[in-house]
Biotite code that builds the C-alpha atoms (Angstrom):
import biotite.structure as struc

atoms = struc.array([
    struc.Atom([91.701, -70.665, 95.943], chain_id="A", res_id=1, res_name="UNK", atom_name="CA", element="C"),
    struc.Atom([90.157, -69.345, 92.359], chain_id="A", res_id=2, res_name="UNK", atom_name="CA", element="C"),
    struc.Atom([88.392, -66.568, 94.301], chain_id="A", res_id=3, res_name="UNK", atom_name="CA", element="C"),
    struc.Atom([91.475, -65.176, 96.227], chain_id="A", res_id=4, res_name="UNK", atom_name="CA", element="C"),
    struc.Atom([92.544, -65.030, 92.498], chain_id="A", res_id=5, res_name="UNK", atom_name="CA", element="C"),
    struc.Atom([89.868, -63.278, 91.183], chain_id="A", res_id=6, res_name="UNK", atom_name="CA", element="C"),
    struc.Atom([89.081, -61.005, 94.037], chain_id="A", res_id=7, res_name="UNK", atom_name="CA", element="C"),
    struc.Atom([92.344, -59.865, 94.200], chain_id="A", res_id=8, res_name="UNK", atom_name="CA", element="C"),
    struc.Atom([92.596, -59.696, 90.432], chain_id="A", res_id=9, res_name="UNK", atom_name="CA", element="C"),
    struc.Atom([89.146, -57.229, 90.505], chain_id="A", res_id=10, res_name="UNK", atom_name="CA", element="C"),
    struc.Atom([90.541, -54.519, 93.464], chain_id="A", res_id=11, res_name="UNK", atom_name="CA", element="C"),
    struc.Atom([93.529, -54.554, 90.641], chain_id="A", res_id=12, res_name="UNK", atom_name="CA", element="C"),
    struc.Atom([91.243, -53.667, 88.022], chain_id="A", res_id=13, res_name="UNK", atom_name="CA", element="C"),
    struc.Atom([89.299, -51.439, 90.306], chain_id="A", res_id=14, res_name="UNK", atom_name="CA", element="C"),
    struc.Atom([91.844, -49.168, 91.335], chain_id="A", res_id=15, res_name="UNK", atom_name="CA", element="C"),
    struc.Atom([93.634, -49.186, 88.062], chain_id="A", res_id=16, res_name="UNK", atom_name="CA", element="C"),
    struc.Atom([90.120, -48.115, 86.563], chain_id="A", res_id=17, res_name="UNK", atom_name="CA", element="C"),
    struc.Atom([90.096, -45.348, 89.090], chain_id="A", res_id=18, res_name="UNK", atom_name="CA", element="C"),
    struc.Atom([93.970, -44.362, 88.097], chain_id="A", res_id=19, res_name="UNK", atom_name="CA", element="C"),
    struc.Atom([93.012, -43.886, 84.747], chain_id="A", res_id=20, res_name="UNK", atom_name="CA", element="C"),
    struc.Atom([89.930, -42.024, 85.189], chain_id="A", res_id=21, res_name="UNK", atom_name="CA", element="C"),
    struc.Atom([92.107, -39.576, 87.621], chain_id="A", res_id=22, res_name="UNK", atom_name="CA", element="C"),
    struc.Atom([94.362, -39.175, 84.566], chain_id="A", res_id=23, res_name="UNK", atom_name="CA", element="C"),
    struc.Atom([92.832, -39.620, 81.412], chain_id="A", res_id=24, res_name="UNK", atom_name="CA", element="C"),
    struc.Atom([91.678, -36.635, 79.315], chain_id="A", res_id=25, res_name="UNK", atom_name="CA", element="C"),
    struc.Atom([88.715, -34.860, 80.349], chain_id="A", res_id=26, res_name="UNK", atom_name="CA", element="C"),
    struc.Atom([86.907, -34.151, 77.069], chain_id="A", res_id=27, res_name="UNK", atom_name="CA", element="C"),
    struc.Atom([85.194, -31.432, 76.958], chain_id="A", res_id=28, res_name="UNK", atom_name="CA", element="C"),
    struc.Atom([84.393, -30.085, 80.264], chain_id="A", res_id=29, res_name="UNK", atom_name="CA", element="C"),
    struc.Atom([85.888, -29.229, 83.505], chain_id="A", res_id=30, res_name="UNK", atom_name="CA", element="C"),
    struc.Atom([89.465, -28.654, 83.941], chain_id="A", res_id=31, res_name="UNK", atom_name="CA", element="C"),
    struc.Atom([91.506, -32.041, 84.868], chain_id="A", res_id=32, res_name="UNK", atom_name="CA", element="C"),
    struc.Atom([93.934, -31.531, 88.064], chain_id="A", res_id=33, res_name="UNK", atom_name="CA", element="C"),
    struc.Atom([96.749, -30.251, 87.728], chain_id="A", res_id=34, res_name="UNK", atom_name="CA", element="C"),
    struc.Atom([99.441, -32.417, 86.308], chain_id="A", res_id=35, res_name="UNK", atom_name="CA", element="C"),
    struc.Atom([97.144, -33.427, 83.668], chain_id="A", res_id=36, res_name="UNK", atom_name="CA", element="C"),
    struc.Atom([94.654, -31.509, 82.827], chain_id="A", res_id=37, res_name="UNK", atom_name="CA", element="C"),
    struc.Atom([94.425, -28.856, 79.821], chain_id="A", res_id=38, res_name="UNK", atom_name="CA", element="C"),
    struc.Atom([92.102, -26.196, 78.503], chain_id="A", res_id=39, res_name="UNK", atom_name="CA", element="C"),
    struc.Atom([88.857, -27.346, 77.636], chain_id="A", res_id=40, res_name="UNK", atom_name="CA", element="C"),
    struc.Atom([88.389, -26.929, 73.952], chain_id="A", res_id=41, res_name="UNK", atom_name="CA", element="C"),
    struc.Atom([84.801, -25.024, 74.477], chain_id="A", res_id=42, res_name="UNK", atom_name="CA", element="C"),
    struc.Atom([86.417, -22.345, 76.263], chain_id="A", res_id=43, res_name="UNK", atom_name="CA", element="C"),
    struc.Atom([88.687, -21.325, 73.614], chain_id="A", res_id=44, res_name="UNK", atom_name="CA", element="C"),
    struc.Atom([88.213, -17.908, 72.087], chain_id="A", res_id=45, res_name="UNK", atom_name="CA", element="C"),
    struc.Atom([87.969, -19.340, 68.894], chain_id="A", res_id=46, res_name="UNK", atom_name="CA", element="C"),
    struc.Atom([85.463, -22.227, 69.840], chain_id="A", res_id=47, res_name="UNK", atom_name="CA", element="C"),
    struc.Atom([83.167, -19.798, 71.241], chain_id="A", res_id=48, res_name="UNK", atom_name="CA", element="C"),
    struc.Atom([83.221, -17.575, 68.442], chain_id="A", res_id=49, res_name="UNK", atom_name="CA", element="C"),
    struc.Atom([82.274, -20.668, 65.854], chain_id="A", res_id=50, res_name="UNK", atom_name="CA", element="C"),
    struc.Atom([79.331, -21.672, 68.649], chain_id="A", res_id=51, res_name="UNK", atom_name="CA", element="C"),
    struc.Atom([78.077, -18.172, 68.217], chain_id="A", res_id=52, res_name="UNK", atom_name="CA", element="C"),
    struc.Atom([78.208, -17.856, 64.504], chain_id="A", res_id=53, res_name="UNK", atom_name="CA", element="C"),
    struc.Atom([76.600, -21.423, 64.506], chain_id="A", res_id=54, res_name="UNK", atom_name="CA", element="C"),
    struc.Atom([74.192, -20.120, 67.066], chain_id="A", res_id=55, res_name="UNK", atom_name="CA", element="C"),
    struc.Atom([73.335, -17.587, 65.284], chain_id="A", res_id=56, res_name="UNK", atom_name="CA", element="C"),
    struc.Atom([72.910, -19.096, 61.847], chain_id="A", res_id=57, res_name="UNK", atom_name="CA", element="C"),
    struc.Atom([70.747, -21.615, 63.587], chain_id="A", res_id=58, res_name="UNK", atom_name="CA", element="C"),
    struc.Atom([68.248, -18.943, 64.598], chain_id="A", res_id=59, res_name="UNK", atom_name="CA", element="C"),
    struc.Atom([68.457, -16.851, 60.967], chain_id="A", res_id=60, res_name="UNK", atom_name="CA", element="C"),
    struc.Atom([67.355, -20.201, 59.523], chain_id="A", res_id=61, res_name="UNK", atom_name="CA", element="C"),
    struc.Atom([64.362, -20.678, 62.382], chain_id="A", res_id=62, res_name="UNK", atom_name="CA", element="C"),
    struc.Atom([63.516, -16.869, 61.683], chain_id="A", res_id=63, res_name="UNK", atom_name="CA", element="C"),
    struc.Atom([63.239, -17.662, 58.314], chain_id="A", res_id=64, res_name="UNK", atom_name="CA", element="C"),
    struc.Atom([61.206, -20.866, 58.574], chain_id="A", res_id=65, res_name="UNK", atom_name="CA", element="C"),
    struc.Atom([58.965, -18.864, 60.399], chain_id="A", res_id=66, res_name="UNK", atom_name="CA", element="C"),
    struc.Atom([58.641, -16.275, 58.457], chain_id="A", res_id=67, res_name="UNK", atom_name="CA", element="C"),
    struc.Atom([57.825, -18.462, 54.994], chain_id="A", res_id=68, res_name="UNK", atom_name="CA", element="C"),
    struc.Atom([55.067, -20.228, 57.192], chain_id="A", res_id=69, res_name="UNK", atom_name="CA", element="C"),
    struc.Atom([53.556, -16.749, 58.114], chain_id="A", res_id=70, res_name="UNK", atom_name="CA", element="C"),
    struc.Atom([53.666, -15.702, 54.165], chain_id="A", res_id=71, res_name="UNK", atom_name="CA", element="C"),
    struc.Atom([52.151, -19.385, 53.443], chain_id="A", res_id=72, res_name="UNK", atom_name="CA", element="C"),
    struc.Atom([49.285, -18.562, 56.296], chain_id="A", res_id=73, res_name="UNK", atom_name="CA", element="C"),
    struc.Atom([48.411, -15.293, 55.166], chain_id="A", res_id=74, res_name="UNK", atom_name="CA", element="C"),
    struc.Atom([48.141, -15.679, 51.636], chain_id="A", res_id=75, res_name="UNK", atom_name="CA", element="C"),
    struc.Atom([45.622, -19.106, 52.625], chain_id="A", res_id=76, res_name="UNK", atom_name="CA", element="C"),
    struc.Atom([43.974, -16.964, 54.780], chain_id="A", res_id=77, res_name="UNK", atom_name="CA", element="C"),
    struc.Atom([43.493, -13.839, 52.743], chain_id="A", res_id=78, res_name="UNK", atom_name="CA", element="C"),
    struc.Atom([44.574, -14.472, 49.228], chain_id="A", res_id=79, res_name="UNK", atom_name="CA", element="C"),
    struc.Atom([46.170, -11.414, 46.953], chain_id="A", res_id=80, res_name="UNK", atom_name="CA", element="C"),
    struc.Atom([44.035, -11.035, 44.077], chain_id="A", res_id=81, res_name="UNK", atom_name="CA", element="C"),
])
């Protein structure tokens, strides 16, 4: 008799797990159906424009990285006198 209890009481839980995933906000990808999805944040105007300044920064501060180990390599390799 417990497990007709608990069986039953775990296809409850199952589908209501799958009712809430069907409904639930979709972060930050795809587009939920209809009724209840929204736009996804990354695919705002203004969120790609902050990835591509971030983006961008990112590789200024790699460029620059680089370039300081260059400057460090070249003067061990050939010091200015």
């Amino acid at each position: 008799m417990f497990d007709r209890f608990y069986l039953g009481l775990l296809v409850v839980g199952a589908i209501a797990a799958v009712a809430l995933a069907l409904v639930w906000p979709q972060g930050l990808g795809d587009r939920s159906p209809a009724p209840f999805g929204h736009e996804p944040v990354l695919r705002s105007a203004e969120m790609q424009a902050k990835m591509r300044a971030e983006t961008e920064a990112a590789q200024k501060r790699v460029d620059q990285a680089r370039q300081a180990v260059r400057t460090i390599q070249n003067q061990a390799i050939a010091p200015s006198q």
